[in-house]
Phi, psi and omega in degrees: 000142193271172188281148129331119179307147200281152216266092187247130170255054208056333193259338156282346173261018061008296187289314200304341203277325199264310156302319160310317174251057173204151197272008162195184172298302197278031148240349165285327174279001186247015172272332177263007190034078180204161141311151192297283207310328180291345188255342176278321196266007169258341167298338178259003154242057131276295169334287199301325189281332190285317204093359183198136174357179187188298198238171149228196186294066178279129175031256172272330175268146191235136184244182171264127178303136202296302194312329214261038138335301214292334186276317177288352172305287186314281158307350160267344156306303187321319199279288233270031176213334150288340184260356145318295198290331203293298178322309189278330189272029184241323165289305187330278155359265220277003185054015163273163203250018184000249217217146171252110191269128138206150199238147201216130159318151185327299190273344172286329195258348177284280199262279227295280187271019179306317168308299175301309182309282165345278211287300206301325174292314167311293237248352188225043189306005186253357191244125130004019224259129173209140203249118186252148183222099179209171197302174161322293212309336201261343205255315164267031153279315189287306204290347175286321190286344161120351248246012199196146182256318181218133184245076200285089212235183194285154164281163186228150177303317189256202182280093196301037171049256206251022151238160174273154172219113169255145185295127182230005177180144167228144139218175203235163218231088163299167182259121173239134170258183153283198186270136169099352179294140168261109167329301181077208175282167119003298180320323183275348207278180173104233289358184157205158166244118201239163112022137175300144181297148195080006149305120198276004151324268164333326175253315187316319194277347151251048159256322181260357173302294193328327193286321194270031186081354136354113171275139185264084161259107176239118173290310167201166225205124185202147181274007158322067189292011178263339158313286168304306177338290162339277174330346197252300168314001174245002154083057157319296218193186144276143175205163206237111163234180150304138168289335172294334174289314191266288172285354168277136171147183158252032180219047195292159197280148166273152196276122169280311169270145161295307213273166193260142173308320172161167193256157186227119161238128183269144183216175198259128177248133162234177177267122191282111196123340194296122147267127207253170164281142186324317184292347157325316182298332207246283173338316186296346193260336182294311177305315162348107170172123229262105205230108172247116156265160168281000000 
């Protein structure tokens, strides 16, 4: 039988969380509204309860230890589900329908789910609705962290641990040149300008370059696809979009390959376990719908 976890409480996985993010002690205790010494001294009956380090010694400063990564996880799941339920027993409480945060890549909240947005704001006009527009990677840090009820983003190959993923769409990502560019061989292709590195884009397009024999010479780097584009038309470089991206506008970029580069499928991210309110739900579901672009 496994041990029980030791009896910590919401408001230590709060200081810990606040001491993680924040550039000193003293900006962490006044973030938690508390005295530094009220904050050491519940990080150190955190410490006592877990049984094993939480921070160590830099110079004069005590940080968070590289191992306890998995305790600081662990305490921004704890916050960001508790503040699910404290949001649903507060609506609950007051009948009210309060606020849906949800956050979506550039062509999902642009193109793709602009329709489902529009009308949901019309038809639920009493609701709160705030719209976060930033890359995958950033969008599921805030849905870990409570700061978003739903996130819609690049889907990851594998298993997104302490989130749900539902599929809501794949299109596909083409070679756009400058102007006088030739396709060729692989070999041939490039410089190019891609999505910043660590991006899960960004690694779909260079696994596949790399797979068809491609050199990844990347010149310059923007979460913009409107940005890149500009870079293309200035003949920086090359880049790989969305065709909803790459042909809109009044300059659409010209396609160098016919067949598409590779595929992306974006899905609706939630927090697994999370109790959320019904109109969360009623969103969740507005996006829902089963869409293949080419």
């Amino acid at each position: 039988m496994a041990t029980p976890l030791p009896d910590v409480s919401v408001r230590q996985w709060e200081y810990l969380v606040a001491v993680a993010e924040s550039p000193t002690w003293a900006s962490a205790a006044a973030e938690v509204g508390v005295s530094t010494s009220a904050l050491s001294q519940g990080l150190a009956e955190l410490e006592r309860r877990l049984g094993v380090p939480v921070f160590e010694r830099d110079g004069r400063r005590k940080v968070l230890a590289p191992h306890a990564r998995p305790v600081l996880d662990h305490a921004r799941r704890v916050l960001a589900l508790s503040g699910d339920l404290t949001d649903w027993v507060a609506r609950t409480r007051d009948g009210s329908t309060g606020r849906v945060r949800v956050g979506m890549i550039d062509v999902a909240a642009l193109v793709h789910l602009a329709e489902p947005l529009r009308r949901f704001r019309i038809e639920r006009a009493d609701v709160d609705l705030r719209l976060v527009v930033a890359p995958s990677s950033e969008l599921l840090d805030q849905l870990r962290r409570g700061d978003l009820d739903l996130a819609v983003g690049v889907r990851d190959d594998g298993p997104e641990g302490d989130l749900d993923a539902v599929d809501l769409l794949t299109e596909a990502l083409a070679i756009y040149g400058p102007p006088g560019a030739v396709a060729g061989t692989p070999a041939t292709w490039g410089p190019w300008v891609l999505f910043p590195t660590g991006s899960r884009t960004r690694s779909l397009i260079e696994a596949e370059l790399r797979r068809r024999g491609a050199a990844v010479d990347v010149v310059a780097e923007s979460n913009q696809p409107e940005v890149l584009g500009e870079m293309v038309r200035l003949s920086i470089g090359w880049t790989v979009l969305p065709e909803a991206q790459a042909t809109g506008g009044p300059e659409p970029l010209r396609r160098l390959v016919d067949e598409p580069l590779v595929h992306r499928h974006l899905a609706l991210h939630r927090r697994a376990g999370a109790v959320v309110a019904p109109v969360v739900d009623e969103l969740a579901h507005a996006v829902q719908r089963p869409v293949t672009t080419a």
